[in-house]
C-alpha positions in Angstrom: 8.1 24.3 -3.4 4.3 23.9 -2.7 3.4 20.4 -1.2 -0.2 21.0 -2.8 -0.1 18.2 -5.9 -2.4 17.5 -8.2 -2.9 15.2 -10.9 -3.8 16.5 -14.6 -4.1 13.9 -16.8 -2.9 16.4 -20.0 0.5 17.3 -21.6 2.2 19.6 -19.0 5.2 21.6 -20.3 6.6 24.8 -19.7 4.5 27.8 -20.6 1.4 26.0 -20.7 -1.6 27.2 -19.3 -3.7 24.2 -17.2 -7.5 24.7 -16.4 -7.5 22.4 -12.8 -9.8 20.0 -12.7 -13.1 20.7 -10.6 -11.8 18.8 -7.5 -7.9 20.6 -7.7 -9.5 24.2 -8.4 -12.1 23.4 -4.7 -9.5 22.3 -2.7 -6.6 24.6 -3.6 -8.6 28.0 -3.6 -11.4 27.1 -1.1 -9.8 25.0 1.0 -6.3 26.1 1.0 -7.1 29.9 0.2 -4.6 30.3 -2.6 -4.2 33.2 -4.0 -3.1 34.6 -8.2 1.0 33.7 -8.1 0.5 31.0 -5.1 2.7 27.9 -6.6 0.8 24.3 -6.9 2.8 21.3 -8.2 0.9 19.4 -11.0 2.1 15.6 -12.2 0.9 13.3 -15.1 2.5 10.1 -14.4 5.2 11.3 -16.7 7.9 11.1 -13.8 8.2 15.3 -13.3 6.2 17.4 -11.0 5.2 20.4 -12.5 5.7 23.8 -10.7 2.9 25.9 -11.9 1.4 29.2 -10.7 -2.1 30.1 -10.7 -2.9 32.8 -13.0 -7.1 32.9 -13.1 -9.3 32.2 -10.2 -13.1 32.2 -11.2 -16.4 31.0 -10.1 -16.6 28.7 -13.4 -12.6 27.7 -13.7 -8.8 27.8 -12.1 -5.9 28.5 -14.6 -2.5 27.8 -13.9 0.8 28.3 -15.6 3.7 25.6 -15.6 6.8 27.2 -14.7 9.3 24.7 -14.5 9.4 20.9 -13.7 11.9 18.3 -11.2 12.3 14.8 -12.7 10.9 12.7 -9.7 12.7 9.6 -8.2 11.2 7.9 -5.7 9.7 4.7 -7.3 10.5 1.4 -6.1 13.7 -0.5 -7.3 10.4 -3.3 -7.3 8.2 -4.3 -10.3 5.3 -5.2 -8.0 1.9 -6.2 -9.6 -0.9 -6.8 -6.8 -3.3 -9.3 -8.3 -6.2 -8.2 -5.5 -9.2 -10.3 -5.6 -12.4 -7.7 -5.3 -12.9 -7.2 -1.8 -16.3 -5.3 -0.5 -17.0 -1.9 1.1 -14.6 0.1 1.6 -11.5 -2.6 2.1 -11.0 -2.6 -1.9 -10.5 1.3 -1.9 -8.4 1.0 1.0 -6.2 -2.0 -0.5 -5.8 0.2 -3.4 -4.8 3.5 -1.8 -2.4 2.0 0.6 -0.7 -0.3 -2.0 0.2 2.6 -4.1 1.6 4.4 -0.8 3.9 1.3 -0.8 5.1 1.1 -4.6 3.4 -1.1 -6.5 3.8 -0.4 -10.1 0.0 -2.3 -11.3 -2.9 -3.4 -9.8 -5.1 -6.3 -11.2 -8.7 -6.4 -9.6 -9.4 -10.5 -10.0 -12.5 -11.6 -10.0 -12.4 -15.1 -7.4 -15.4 -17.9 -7.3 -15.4 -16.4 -3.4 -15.5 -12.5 -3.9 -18.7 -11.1 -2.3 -18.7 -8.3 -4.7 -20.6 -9.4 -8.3 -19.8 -6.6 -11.0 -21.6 -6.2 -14.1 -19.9 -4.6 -17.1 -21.3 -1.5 -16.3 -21.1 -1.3 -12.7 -17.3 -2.8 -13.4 -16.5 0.4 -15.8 -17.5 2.6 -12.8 -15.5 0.5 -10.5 -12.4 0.8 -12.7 -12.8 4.5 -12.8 -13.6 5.0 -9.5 -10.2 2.7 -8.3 -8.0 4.5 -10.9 -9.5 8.1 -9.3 -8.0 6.4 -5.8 -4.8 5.8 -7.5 -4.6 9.7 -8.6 -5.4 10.8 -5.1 -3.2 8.4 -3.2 -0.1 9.4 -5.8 -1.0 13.6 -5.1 -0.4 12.5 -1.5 2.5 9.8 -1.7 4.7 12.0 -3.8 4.8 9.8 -6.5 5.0 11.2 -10.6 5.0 7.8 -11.8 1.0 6.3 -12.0 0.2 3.2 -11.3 -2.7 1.8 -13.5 -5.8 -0.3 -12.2 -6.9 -3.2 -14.8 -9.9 -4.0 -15.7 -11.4 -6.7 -13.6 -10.4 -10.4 -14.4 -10.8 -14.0 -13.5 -7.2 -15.3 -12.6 -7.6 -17.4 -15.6 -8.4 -14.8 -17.9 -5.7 -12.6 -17.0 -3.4 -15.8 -16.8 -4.3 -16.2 -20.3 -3.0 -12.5 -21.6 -0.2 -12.7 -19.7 3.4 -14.8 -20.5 3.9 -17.9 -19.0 7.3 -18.4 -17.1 7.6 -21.9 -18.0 7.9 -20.6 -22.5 11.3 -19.2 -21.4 10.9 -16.2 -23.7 11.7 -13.8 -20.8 15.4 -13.8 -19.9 13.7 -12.5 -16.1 10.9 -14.5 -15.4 8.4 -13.0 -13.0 8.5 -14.1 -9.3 4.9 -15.0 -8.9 3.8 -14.8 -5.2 0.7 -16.8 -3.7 -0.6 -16.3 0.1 -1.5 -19.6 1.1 -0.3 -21.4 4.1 -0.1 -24.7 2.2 3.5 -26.1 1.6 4.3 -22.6 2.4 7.9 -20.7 2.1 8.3 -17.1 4.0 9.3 -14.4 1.9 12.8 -14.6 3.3 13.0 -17.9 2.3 12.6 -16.8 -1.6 15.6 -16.1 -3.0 15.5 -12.2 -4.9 13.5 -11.3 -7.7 15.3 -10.7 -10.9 12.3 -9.3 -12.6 8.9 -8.6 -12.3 6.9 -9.7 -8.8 3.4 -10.5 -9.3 1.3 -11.0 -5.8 -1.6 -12.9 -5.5 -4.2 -12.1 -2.7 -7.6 -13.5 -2.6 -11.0 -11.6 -1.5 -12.8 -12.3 2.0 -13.5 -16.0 1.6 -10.1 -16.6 0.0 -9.4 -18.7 -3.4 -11.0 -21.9 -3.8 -9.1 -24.7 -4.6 -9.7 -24.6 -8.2 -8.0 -21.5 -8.7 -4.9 -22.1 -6.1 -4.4 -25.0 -8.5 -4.1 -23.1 -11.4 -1.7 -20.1 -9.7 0.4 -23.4 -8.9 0.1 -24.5 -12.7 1.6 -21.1 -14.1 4.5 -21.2 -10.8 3.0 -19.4 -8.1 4.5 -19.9 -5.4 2.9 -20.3 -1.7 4.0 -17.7 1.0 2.8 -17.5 4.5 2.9 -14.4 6.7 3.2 -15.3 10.5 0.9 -17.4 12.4 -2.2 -15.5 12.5 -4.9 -15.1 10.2 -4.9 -12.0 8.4 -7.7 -10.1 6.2 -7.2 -9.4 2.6 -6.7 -5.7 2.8 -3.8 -6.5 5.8 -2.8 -9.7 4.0 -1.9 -7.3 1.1 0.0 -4.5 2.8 1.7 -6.7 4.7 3.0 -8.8 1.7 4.2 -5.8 0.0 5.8 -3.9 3.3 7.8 -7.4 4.2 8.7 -7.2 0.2 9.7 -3.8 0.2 11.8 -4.1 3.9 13.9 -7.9 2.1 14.3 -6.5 -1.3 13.3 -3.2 -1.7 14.1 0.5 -0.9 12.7 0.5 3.2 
C-alpha cells in the first residue's frame, strides 16, 4: 500500500472518481513523480483509508479512482481535549501539529487575559482554517483516519459555559479536567484513571491569571505539575499529553 495520504474532505467510496485537491495533485505528481495506475491512499476522518489509483494527470486537475478501503485503528483508548491558550508565531501551529501526532481527539484555541496574540473575528476565521489545515496535514502524516477538529477560539469562560458541568451529575463519566499549575499541585501519577473524557488546560506565554485559574478550579480542574523545571506552553502541552498517554494510554 502507498504511504502517500491525503486528506479529501468528500464522500469516498468505491468506484468514485476524486479530483485531488491543488496541494495533493503538486505533491503527488510533481514531487513524488507518480505516474496513471500509481496507488495514493486518501482518508476523510471517516476512520478508512482509501486505496485509490490515479486515473488523469493534467496541467488544470488530478483524478483518482477509489479502489478499495482498510477500516483504520490506531486512535487513542484517550478522549483527550487540549484547551491551548493562543500562543504566538509559530508555537501555536507547532502545538497543534504535534498534539494531533499524540492523539488528542479536540482542540479548543482559548483565548487567556495573558495571550500575546489579539484575533479579530476575521483574522480568528483565518486562524481557525489555517489550524484545522495543520490538523489535515499532521493526520496525512500520523496515519490517523479519524480528524480531530479545531474550535473556534474561546475565552475559558465562554467555552465553560457551552460545555456540562461535572458537579450537575448528568454524565455517568464525568470528564477528568486537568490544570498545569504548580499550586497545590498533584503529578499525573498521582490522579487516579480517567473514566471518561480528559480535558487539559494549558495557558499561552504569560500563563493564566488568577482570575481564570479560579474559575478552572470552580468547574473541577484540577492542578498538575510536570517536574521541577519551568516549561513553555508548546512543551508544557506535549509533555502533558505524552506522560498521559505513557500512565493511561496506548504508549
Amino acid at each position: 500500500m502507498s504511504n502517500l495520504r491525503f486528506y479529501s474532505p468528500e464522500p469516498l467510496q468505491i468506484g468514485a472518481s476524486i479530483k485531488l485537491s491543488d496541494n495533493a495533485a503538486a505533491h503527488a505528481t510533481r514531487v513524488m513523480r507518480l505516474e496513471i495506475s500509481d496507488e495514493i491512499v486518501l482518508f476523510n476522518g471517516d476512520g478508512n483509508d482509501y486505496i485509490c489509483a490515479i486515473t488523469s494527470i493534467k496541467k488544470s486537475e488530478t483524478q483518482a479512482i477509489v479502489k478499495s478501503f482498510v477500516k483504520i485503528t490506531n486512535e487513542s483508548p484517550l478522549n483527550i481535549t487540549l484547551l491551548q491558550g493562543i500562543s504566538s508565531g509559530d508555537r501555536m501551529d507547532y502545538t497543534i501539529q504535534k498534539a494531533v501526532e499524540l492523539g488528542v481527539t479536540q482542540i479548543v484555541p482559548i483565548i487567556t487575559i495573558r495571550s500575546v496574540v489579539k484575533l479579530s473575528a476575521e483574522r480568528g476565521e483565518k486562524r481557525l482554517a489555517h489550524w484545522q489545515s495543520v490538523v489535515h496535514s499532521a493526520c496525512e502524516q500520523s496515519g490517523r483516519a479519524f480528524v480531530p477538529q479545531v474550535s473556534a477560539p474561546a475565552t475559558l469562560s465562554a467555552w465553560l459555559a457551552t460545555t456540562p458541568s461535572p458537579f450537575k451529575g448528568e454524565d455517568k463519566m464525568p470528564p477528568t479536567r486537568i490544570l498545569l499549575n504548580p499550586i497545590g499541585a498533584m503529578r499525573l501519577a498521582e490522579l487516579p484513571k480517567p473514566t471518561g473524557n480528559i480535558e487539559l488546560l494549558i495557558g499561552a506565554e504569560g500563563g493564566l491569571s488568577q482570575a481564570e485559574i479560579d474559575t478552572a478550579f470552580s468547574q473541577g480542574f484540577q492542578s498538575v505539575v510536570l517536574g521541577t523545571r519551568i516549561l513553555r506552553t508548546e512543551t508544557a502541552a506535549l509533555t502533558a499529553i505524552a506522560a498521559m498517554q505513557t500512565i493511561w494510554g496506548d504508549f
